[in-house]
C-alpha beads as a LAMMPS data file, in Angstrom:
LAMMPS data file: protein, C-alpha beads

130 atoms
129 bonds

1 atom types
1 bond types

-500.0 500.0 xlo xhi
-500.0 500.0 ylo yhi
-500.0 500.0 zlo zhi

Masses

1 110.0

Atoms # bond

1 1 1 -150.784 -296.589 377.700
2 1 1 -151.068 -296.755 374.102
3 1 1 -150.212 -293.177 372.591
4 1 1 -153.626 -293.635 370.879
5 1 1 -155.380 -293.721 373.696
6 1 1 -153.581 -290.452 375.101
7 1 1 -154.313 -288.953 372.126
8 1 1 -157.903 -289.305 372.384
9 1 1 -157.977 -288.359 375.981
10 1 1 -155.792 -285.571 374.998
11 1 1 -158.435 -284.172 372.607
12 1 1 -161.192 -284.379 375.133
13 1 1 -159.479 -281.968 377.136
14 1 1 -158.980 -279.894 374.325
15 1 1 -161.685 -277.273 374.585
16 1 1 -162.479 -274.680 376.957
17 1 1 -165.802 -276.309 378.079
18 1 1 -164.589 -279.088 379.125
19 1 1 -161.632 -278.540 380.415
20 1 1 -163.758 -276.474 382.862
21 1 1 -165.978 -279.561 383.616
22 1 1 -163.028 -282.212 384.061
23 1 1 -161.384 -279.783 386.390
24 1 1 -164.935 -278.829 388.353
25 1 1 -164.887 -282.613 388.597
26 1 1 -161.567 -282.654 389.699
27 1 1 -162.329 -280.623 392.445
28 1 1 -165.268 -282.275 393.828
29 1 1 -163.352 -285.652 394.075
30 1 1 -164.701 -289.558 393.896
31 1 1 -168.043 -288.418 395.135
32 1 1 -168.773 -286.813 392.214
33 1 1 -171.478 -284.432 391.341
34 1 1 -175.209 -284.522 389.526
35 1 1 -175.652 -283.275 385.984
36 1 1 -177.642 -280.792 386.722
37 1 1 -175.228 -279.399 389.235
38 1 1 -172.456 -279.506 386.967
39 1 1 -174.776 -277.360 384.490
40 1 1 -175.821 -275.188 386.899
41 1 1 -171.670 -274.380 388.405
42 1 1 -170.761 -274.370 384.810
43 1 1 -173.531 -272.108 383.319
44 1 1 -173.698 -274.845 380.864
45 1 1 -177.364 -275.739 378.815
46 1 1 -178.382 -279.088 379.701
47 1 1 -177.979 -280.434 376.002
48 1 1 -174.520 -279.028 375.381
49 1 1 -173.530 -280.640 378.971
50 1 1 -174.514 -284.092 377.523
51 1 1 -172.375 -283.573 374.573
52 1 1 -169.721 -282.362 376.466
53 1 1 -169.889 -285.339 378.893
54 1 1 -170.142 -287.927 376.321
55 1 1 -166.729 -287.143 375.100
56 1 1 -165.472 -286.909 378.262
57 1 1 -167.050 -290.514 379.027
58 1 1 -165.726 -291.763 375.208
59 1 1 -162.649 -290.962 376.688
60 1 1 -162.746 -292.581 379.963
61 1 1 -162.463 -289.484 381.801
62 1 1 -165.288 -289.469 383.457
63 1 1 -167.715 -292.031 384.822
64 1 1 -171.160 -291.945 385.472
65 1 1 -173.372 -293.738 388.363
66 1 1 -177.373 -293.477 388.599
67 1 1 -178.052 -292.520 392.676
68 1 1 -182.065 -292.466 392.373
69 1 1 -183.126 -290.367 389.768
70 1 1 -179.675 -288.477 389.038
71 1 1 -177.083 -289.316 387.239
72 1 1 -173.909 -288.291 389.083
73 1 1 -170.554 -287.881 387.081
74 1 1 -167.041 -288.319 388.804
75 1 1 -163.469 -287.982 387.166
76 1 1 -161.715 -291.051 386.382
77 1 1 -158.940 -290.458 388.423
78 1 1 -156.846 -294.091 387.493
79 1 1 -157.026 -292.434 383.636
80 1 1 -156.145 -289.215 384.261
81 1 1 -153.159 -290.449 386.606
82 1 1 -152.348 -292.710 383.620
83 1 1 -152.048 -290.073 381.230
84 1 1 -150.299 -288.013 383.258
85 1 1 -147.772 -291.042 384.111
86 1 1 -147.536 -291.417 379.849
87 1 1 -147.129 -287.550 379.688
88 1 1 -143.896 -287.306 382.126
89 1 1 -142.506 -291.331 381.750
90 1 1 -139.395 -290.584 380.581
91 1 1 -139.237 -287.128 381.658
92 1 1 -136.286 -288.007 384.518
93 1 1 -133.820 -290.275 381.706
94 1 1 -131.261 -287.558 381.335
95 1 1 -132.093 -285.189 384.161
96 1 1 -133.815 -285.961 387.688
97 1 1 -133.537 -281.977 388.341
98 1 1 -136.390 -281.486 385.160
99 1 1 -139.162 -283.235 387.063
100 1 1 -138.323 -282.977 390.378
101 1 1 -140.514 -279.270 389.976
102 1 1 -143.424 -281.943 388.591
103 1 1 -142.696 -284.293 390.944
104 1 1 -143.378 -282.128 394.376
105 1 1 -146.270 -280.545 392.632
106 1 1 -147.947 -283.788 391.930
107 1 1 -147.777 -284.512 395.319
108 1 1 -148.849 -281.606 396.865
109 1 1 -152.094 -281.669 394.404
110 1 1 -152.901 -285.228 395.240
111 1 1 -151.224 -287.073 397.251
112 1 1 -151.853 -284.470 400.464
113 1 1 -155.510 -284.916 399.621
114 1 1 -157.543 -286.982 402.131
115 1 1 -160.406 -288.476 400.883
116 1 1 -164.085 -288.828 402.952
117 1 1 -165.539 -292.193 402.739
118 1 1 -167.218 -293.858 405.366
119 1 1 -166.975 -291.412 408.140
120 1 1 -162.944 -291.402 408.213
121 1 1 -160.100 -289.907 406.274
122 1 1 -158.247 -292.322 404.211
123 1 1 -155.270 -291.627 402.071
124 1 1 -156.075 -291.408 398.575
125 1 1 -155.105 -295.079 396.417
126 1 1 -150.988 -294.282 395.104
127 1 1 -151.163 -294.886 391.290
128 1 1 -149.757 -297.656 389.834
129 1 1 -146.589 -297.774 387.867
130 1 1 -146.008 -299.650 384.854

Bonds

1 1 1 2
2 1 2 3
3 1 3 4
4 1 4 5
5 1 5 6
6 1 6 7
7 1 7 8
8 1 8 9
9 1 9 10
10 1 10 11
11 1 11 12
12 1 12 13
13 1 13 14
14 1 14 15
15 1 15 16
16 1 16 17
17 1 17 18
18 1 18 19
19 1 19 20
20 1 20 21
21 1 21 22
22 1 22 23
23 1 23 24
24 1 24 25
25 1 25 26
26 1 26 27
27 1 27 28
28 1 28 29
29 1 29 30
30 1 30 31
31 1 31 32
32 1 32 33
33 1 33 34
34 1 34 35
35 1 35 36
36 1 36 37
37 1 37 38
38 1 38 39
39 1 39 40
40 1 40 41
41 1 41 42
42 1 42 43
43 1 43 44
44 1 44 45
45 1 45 46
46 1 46 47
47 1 47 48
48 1 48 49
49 1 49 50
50 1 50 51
51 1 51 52
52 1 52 53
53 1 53 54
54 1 54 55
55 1 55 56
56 1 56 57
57 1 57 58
58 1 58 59
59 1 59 60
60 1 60 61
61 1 61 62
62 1 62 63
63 1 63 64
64 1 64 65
65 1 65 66
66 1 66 67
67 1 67 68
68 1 68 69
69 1 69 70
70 1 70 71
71 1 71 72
72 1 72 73
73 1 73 74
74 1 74 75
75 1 75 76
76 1 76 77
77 1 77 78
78 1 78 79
79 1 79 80
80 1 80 81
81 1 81 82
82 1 82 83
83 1 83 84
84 1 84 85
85 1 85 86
86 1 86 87
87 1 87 88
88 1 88 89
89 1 89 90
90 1 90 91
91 1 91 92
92 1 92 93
93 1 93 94
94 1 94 95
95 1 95 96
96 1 96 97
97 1 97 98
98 1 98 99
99 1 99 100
100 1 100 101
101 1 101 102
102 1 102 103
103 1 103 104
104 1 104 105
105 1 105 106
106 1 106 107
107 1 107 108
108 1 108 109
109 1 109 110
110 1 110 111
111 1 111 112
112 1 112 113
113 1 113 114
114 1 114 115
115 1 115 116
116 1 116 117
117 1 117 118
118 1 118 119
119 1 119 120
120 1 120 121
121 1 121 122
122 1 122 123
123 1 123 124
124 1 124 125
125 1 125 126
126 1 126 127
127 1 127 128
128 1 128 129
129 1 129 130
């Protein structure tokens, strides 16, 4: 990842409202959740939800699909694992014992989680190391 790019996803995080959203989105997994959902759980006005979403989406944060008439936003899991890979890459050069701490509490946050789709659990995707 280009430190440009973290930067920019960096600075979309970077506020209180939308940290709150990314992490609500977080929470609710792939399957996402409907704007006016997220501005109802948030106690967000509709308009300032947009705005807050567009960054997020500028960022590639978070996606958005139409399902009928609502638009339903998810968090862009491969980016945020991609940050968080660019955040802690060389974290380990001098000192496994640092990140081992980061390391089992990565895994207990998502690799433990199993994922509904299709009527059965499946292990979530492992991210991809560059």
């Amino acid at each position: 990842m280009e430190s440009e790019i973290a930067v920019r996803r960096l600075s979309a995080l970077a506020q209180d409202a939308r940290l709150a959203l990314f992490r609500l989105l977080v929470t609710v997994g792939p399957a996402g959740m409907a704007a006016g959902e997220i501005a109802r759980e948030l106690n967000i006005a509709p308009n300032t939800l947009s705005a807050q979403l567009l960054i997020l989406s500028n960022a590639e944060l978070v996606r958005a699909r139409r399902e009928g008439r609502s638009i339903i936003y998810a968090a862009n899991f491969d980016a945020m694992r991609d940050l968080l890979v660019f955040l802690t890459q060389d974290c380990c050069r001098n000192s496994p014992v640092v990140c081992e701490p980061l390391a089992v509490l990565a895994s207990q946050a998502c690799c433990d989680v199993q994922i509904k789709k299709g009527g059965r659990d499946e292990a979530p995707a492992r991210s991809r190391r560059r």
